[in-house]
C-alpha positions in Angstrom: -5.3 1.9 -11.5 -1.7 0.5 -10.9 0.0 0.0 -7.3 3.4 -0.8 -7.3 5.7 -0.8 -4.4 9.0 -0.5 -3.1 10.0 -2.8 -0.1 13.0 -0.3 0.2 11.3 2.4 1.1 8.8 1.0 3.3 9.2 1.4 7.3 7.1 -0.7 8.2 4.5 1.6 9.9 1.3 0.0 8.2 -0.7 3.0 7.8 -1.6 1.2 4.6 -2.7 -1.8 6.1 -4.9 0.4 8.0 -6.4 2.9 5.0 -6.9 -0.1 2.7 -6.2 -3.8 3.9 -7.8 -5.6 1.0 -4.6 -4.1 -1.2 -1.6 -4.2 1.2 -0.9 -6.5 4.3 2.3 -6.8 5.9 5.1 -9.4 6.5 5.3 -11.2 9.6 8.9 -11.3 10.3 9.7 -7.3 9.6 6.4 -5.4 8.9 7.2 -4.5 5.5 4.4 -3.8 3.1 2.6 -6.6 0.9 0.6 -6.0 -2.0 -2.0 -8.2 -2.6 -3.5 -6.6 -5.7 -1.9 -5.0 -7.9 -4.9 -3.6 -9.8 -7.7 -3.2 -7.2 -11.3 -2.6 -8.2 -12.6 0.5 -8.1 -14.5 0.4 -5.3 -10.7 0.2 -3.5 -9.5 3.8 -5.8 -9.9 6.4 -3.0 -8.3 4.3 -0.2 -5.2 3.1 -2.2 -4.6 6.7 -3.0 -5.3 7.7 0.8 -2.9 4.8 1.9 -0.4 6.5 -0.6 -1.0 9.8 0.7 0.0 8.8 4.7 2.9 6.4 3.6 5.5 7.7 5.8 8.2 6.4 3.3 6.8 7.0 0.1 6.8 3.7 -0.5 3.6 3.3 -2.9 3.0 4.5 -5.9 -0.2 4.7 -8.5 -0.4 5.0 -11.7 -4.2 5.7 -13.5 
């Protein structure tokens, strides 16, 4: 699995964060999304896609 994500998209509303904070955190200054792994293991698979899933901005995307 791939993450990527775009920082223009993102709102800020850390749903992510929430659904799987060992792969995204968030900036300090403005809340927008931070991806800490690129690749996570698979134990991480079901919540990146969840987090992708409830992304209010469509800001994540996977790749298999």
């Amino acid at each position: 699995m791939r993450v990527t994500v775009d920082e223009d998209k993102c709102c800020g509303a850390g749903s992510c964060v929430l659904v799987a904070p060992e792969v995204f955190d968030q900036r300090d200054d403005d809340g927008i999304v931070v991806l800490l792994n690129a690749e996570p293991g698979e134990d991480q698979h079901a919540a990146v896609r969840e987090a992708a899933v409830v992304c209010p901005g469509a800001a994540i995307e996977v790749s298999e």
